[in-house]
C-alpha positions in Angstrom: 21.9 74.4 -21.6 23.6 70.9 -20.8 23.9 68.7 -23.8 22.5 65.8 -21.5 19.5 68.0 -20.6 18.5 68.8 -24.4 19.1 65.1 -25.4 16.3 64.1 -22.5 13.4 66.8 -23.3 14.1 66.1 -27.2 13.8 62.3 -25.5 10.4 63.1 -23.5 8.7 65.2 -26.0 9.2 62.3 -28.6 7.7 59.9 -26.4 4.8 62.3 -25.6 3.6 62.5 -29.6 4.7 58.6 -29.8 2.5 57.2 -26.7 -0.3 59.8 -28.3 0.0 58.6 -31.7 -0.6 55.9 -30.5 -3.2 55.7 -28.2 -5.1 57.5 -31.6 -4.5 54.3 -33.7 -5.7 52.7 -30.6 -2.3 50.3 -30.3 -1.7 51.5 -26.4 -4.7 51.7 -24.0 -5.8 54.9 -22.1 -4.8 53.2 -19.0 -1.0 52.4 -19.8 -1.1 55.8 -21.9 -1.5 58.0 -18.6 1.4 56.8 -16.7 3.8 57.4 -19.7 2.9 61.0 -20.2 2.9 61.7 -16.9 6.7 60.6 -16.4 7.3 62.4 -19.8 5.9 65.2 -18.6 7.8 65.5 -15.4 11.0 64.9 -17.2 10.5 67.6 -19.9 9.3 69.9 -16.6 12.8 68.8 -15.1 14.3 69.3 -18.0 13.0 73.0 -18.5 13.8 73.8 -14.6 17.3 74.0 -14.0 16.5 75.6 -10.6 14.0 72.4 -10.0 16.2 70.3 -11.2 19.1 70.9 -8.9 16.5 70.9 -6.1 15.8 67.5 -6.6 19.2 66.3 -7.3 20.4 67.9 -4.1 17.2 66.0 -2.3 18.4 62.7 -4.0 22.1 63.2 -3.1 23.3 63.3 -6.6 26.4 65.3 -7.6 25.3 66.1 -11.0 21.8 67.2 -11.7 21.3 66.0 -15.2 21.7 62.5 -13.9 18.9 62.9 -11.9 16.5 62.7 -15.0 18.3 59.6 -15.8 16.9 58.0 -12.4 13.1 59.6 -12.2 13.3 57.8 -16.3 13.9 55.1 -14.6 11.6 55.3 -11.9 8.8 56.2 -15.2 10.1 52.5 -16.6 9.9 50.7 -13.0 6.3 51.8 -12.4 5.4 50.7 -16.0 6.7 47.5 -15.5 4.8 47.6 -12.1 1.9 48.8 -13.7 1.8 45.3 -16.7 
């Protein structure tokens, strides 16, 4: 397994008990909470999936698949920022 790709689903699965710690103290809101598990989700999904992964790259037209969990992070961050 690519270094880059453990680094993001140790990343995503972090962020999964973090947004749902939380949400339990009640810090983050059920509303903002959903859209940040759902991109953490996705990325741990991508993460897991080499064979989904590279799909997706080759769909994006990125060389190197690992850097396409880089951009749908990204994409997580811009619809958050959307989102507030």
């Amino acid at each position: 397994m690519d270094r880059t790709v453990v680094v993001v689903m140790t990343a995503a699965l972090a962020l999964i008990v973090v947004v749902l710690e939380l949400v339990r103290r009640r810090q983050l809101g059920e509303e903002y909470s959903v859209l940040w598990l759902v991109t953490s989700v996705v990325l741990v999904v991508l993460a897991g999936s080499r064979n989904l992964l590279e799909l997706l790259a080759g769909l994006m037209g990125i060389y190197y698949p690992p850097s396409a969990l880089f951009v749908v992070a990204l994409g997580g961050l811009l619809l958050a920022a959307l989102h507030f």
